[in-house]
C-alpha positions as CSV (number, residue, x, y, z in Angstrom):
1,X,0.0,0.0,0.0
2,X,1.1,3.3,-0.9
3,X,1.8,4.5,3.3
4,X,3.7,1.3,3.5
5,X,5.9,2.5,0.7
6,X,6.5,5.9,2.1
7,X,7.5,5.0,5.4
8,X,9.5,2.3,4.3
9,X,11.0,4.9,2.6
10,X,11.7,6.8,6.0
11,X,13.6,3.8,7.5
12,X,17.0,5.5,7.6
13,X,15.5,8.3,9.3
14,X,15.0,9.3,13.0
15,X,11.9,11.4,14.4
16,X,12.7,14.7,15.3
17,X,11.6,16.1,18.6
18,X,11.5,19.8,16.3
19,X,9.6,18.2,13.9
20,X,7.0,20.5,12.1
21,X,4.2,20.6,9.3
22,X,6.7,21.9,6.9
23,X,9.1,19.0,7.7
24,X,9.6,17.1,5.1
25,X,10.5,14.0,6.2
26,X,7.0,13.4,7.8
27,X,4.4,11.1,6.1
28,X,0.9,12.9,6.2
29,X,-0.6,10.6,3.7
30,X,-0.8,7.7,5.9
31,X,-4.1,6.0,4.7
32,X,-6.4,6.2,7.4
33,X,-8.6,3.6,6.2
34,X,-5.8,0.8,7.3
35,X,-7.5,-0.6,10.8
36,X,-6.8,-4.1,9.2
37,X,-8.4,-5.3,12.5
38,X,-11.9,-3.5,11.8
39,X,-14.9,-6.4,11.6
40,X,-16.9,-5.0,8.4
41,X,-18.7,-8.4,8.1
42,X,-20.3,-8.5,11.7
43,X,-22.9,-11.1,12.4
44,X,-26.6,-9.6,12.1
45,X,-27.3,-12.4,14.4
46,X,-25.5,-11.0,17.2
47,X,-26.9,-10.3,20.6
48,X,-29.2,-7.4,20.5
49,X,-27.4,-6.2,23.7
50,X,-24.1,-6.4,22.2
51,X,-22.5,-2.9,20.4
52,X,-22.5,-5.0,16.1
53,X,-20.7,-1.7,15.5
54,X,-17.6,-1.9,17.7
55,X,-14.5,-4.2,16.5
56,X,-13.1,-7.4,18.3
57,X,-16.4,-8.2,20.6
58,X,-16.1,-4.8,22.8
59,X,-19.2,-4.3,24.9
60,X,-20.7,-0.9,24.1
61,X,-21.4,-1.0,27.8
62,X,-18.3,0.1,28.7
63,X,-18.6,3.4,28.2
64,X,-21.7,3.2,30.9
65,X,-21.8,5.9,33.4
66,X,-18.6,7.2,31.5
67,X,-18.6,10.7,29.7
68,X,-14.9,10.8,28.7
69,X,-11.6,9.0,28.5
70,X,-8.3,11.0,28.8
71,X,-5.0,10.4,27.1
72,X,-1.5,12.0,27.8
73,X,1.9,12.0,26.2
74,X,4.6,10.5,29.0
75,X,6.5,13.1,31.0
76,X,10.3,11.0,30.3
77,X,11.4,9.2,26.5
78,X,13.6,6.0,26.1
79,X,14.4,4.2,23.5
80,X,12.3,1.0,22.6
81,X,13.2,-1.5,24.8
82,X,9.8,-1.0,27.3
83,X,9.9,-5.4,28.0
84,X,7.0,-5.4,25.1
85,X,3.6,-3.6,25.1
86,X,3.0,-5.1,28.7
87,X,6.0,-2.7,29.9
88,X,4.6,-0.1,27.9
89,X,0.6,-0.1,29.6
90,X,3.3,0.1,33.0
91,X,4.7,2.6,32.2
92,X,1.7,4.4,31.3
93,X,-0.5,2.9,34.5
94,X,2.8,4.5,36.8
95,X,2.6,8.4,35.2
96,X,-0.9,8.5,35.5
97,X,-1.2,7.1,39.3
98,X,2.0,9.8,40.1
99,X,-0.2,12.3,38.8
100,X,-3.0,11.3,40.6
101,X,-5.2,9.8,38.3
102,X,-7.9,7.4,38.2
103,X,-8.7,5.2,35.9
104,X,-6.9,2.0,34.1
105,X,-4.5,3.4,30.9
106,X,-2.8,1.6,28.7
107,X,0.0,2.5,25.8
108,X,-1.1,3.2,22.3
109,X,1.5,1.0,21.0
110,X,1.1,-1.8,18.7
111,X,3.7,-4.8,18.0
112,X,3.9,-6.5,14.0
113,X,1.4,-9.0,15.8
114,X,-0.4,-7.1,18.4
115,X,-2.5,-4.6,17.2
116,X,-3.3,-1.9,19.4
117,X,-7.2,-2.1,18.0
118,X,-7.4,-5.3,19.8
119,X,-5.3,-4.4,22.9
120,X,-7.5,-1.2,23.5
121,X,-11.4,-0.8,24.4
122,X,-13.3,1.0,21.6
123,X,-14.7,4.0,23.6
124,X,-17.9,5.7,22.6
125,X,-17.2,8.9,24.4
126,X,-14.7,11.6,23.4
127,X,-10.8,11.1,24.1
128,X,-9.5,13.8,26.1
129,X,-6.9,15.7,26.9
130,X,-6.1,16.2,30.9
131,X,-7.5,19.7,30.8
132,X,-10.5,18.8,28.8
133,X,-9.8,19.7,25.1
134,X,-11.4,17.1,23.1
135,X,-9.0,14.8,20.9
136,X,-11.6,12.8,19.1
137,X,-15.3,12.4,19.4
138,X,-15.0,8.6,20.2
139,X,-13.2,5.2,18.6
140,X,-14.2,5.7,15.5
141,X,-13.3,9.4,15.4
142,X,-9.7,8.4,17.1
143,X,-8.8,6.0,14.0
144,X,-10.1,8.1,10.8
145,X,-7.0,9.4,9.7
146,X,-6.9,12.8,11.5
147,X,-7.2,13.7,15.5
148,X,-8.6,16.9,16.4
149,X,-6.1,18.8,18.4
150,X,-2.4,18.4,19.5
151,X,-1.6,15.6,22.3
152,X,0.9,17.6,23.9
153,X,0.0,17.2,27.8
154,X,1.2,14.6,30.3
155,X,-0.4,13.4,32.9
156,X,-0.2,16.4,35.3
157,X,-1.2,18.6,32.5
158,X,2.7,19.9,31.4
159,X,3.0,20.7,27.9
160,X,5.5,17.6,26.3
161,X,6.5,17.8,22.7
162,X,8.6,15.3,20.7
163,X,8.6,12.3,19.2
164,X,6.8,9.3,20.2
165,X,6.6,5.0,19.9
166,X,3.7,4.3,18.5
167,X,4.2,0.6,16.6
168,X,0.4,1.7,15.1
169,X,-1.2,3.4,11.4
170,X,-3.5,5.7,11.7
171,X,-6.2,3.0,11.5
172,X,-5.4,1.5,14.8
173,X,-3.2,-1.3,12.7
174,X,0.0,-2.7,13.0
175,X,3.0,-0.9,11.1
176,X,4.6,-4.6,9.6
177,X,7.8,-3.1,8.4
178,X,9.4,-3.3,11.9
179,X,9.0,-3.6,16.0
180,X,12.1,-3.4,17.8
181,X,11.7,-6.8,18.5
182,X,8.2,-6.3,19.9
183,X,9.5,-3.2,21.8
184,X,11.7,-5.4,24.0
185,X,14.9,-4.1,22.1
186,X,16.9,-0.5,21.9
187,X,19.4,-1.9,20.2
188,X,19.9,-0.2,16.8
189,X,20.7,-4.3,15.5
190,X,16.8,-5.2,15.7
191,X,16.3,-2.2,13.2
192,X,13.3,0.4,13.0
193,X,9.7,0.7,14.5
194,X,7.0,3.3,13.6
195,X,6.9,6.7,15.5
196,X,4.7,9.4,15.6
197,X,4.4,12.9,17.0
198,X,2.9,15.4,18.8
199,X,3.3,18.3,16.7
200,X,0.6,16.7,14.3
201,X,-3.1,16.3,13.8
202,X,-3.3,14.5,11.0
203,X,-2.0,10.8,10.3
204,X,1.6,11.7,11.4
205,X,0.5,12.2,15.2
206,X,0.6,8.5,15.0
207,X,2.5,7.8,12.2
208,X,5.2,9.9,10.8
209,X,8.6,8.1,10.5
210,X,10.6,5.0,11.1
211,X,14.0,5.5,13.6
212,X,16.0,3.2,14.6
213,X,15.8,1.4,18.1
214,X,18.0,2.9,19.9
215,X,15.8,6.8,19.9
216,X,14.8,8.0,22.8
217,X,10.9,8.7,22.3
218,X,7.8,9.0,24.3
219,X,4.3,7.1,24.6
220,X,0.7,8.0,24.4
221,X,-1.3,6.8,27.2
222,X,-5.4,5.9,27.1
223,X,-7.7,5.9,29.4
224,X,-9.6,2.6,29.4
């Protein structure tokens, strides 16, 4: 597919924590149709309680009671090696119970064969930032191809640019062309993964480039 080509292209290059929309070395036409994990053939036989719209078996009840779900950019970077996307949803669960938050979160991060469509609940309430600003208008909204503003905040609301591991296309699949070894490696011998960043709304905040290992970048977090 044509985004595979482009950031294939982008191997040899590292994110840049300056990046901007005039860089050039950022791929904004990431297709943001790819969610290779979205169900478009669910059963009409399925449960009338059941959500038939939301992928991999998600209860729509999970959003009961809920209005929101936050999401933050971690306060420190390192290079890929988080033990896997178990050390990653750590890492992210640790900032956001420093910060005094509430709430199960887990990394947006996705491995060659975990996608991060399957590892994450399908909200039906906006994603938002930790002062409120509205990211995306729910799941479906989050994976179109385009967010609607910067995520730019950690967990106690502190402005964080850069660079950041992501493993994930725009459509909440699995970037195939490389992992770090599942994220269990920073060594620049295991070759590239897919970064994003958060100087973007469009595809690139979650897929803009492919550095090596060894770069130290941040994570998103999500509020599950």
């Amino acid at each position: 597919m044509k985004h595979v080509l482009l950031l294939a292209m982008l191997g040899a290059l590292a994110c840049s924590s300056t990046a901007s929309p005039s860089d050039p070395g950022v791929d904004a036409s990431v297709d943001a149709s790819a969610d290779a994990g979205t169900d478009a053939s669910t059963d009409a036989s399925t449960d009338a309680s059941t959500d038939a719209s939301v992928d991999s078996g998600v209860d729509s009840g999970v959003d009961s009671g809920v209005t929101e779900r936050r999401i933050f950019v971690t306060n420190t970077v390192q290079s890929a090696n988080f033990g896997g996307t178990n050390g990653a949803d750590a890492l992210c669960a640790s900032q956001a119970t420093a910060a005094g938050l509430q709430g199960e979160f887990k990394a947006w991060l996705s491995t060659i064969s975990s996608a991060v469509s399957d590892r994450l609940q399908h909200s039906t309430v906006p994603y938002v930032l930790i002062d409120g600003t509205v990211i995306a208008n729910d799941w479906s909204d989050l994976i179109d191809g385009s967010i609607l503003a910067l995520i730019n905040l950690d967990a106690d609301g502190q402005l964080r640019g850069g660079d950041v591991w992501t493993g994930t296309l725009a459509g909440g699949s699995p970037y195939t062309g490389g992992d770090c070894a599942g994220f269990t490696s920073g060594s620049d011998s295991d070759g590239i993964a897919l970064c994003g960043s958060t100087a973007w709304t469009t595809a690139a905040w979650t897929a803009s480039a492919t550095p090596t290992c060894s770069l130290a970048l941040r994570l998103y977090c999500v509020e599950q």
